[in-house]
C-alpha positions as CSV (number, residue, x, y, z in Angstrom):
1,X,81.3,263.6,41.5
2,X,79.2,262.6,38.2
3,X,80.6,259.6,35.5
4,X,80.4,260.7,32.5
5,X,78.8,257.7,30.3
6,X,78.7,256.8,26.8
7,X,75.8,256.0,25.3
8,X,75.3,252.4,26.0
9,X,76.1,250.0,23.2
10,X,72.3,248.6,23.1
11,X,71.8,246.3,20.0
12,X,68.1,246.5,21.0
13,X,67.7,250.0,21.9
14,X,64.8,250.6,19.0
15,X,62.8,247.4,20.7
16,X,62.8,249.0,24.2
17,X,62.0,252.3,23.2
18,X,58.9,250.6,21.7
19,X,58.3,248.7,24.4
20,X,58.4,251.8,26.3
21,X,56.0,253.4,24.2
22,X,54.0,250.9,24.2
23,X,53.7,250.0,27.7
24,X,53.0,253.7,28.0
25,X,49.9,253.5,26.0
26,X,48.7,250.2,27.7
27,X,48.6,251.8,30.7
28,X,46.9,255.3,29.3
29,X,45.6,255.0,26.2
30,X,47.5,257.7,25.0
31,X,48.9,257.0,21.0
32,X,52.8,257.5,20.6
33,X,52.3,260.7,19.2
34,X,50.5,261.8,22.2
35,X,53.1,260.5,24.3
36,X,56.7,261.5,22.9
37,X,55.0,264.7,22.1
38,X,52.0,265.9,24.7
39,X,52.9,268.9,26.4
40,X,50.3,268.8,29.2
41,X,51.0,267.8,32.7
42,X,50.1,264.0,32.8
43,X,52.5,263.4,29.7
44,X,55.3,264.9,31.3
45,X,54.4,262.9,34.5
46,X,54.8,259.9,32.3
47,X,58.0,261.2,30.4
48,X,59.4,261.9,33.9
49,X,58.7,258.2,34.7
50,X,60.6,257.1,31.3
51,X,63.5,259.4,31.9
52,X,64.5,257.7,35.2
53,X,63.7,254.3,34.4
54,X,66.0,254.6,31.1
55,X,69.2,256.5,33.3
56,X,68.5,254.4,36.8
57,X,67.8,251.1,35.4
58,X,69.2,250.6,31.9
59,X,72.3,253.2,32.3
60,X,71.2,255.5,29.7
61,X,72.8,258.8,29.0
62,X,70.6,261.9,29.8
63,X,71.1,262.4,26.4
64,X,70.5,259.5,24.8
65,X,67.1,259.2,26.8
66,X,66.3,263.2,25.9
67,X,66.9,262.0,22.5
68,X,63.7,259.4,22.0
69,X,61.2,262.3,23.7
70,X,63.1,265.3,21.2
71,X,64.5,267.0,24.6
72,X,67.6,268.4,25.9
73,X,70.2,266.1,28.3
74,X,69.1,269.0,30.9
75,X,65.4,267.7,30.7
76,X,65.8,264.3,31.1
77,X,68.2,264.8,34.1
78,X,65.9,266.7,35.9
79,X,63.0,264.0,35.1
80,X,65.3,261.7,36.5
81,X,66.3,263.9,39.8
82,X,62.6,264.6,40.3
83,X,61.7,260.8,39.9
84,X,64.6,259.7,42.4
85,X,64.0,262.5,45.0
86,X,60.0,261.4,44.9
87,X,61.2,258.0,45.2
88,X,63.3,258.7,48.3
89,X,60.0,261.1,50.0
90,X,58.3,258.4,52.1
91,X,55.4,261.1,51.8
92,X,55.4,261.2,47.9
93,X,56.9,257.6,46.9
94,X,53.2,256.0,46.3
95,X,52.9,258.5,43.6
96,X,55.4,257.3,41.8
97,X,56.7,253.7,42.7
98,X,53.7,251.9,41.2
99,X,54.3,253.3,37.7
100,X,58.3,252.8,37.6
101,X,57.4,249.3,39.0
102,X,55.1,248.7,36.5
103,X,56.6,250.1,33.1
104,X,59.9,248.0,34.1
105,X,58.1,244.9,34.8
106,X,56.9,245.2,30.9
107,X,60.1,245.9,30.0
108,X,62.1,243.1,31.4
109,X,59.7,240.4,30.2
């Protein structure tokens, strides 16, 4: 069975949605706009990344997380499933691991 969360009570939540964006853009090159907007298939690889990372590691809501990309809950949760289930494919994880790893190491310093 699922918890239902609240959306966290983050007095910072602006400063790592922009540190998010802009460790984003470090690693792409890619402008905000570009990023929170881009509907071609490496954006979404990277919102996919962004989705989990905000729900796995800093207990957002699906919807809170849908919210800074303009998505529905739905959206984000399957970024996040599809993040977690790579994660888990001993096959697939190097596709994945090295990005998570690297966008939360900018986040958390």
């Amino acid at each position: 069975m699922y918890k239902v969360r609240n959306i966290p009570n983050i007095e910072n939540e602006n400063e790592l949605s922009n540190k998010l964006i802009s460790s984003i853009s470090k690693f792409t090159g890619w402008d905000k706009e570009r990023i929170l907007n881009g509907s071609e298939h490496k954006t979404v690889f990277w919102r996919k990344i962004s989705s989990y990372i905000l729900i796995e590691k800093f207990d957002w809501t699906s919807q809170a997380a849908a919210d800074l990309f303009g998505q529905k809950a739905e959206n984000a949760w399957m970024q996040h499933k599809w993040v977690e289930e790579t994660l888990k494919d001993e096959e697939k994880v190097h596709k994945v691991l090295p990005y998570v790893n690297k966008v939360y190491h900018d986040l958390t310093l």
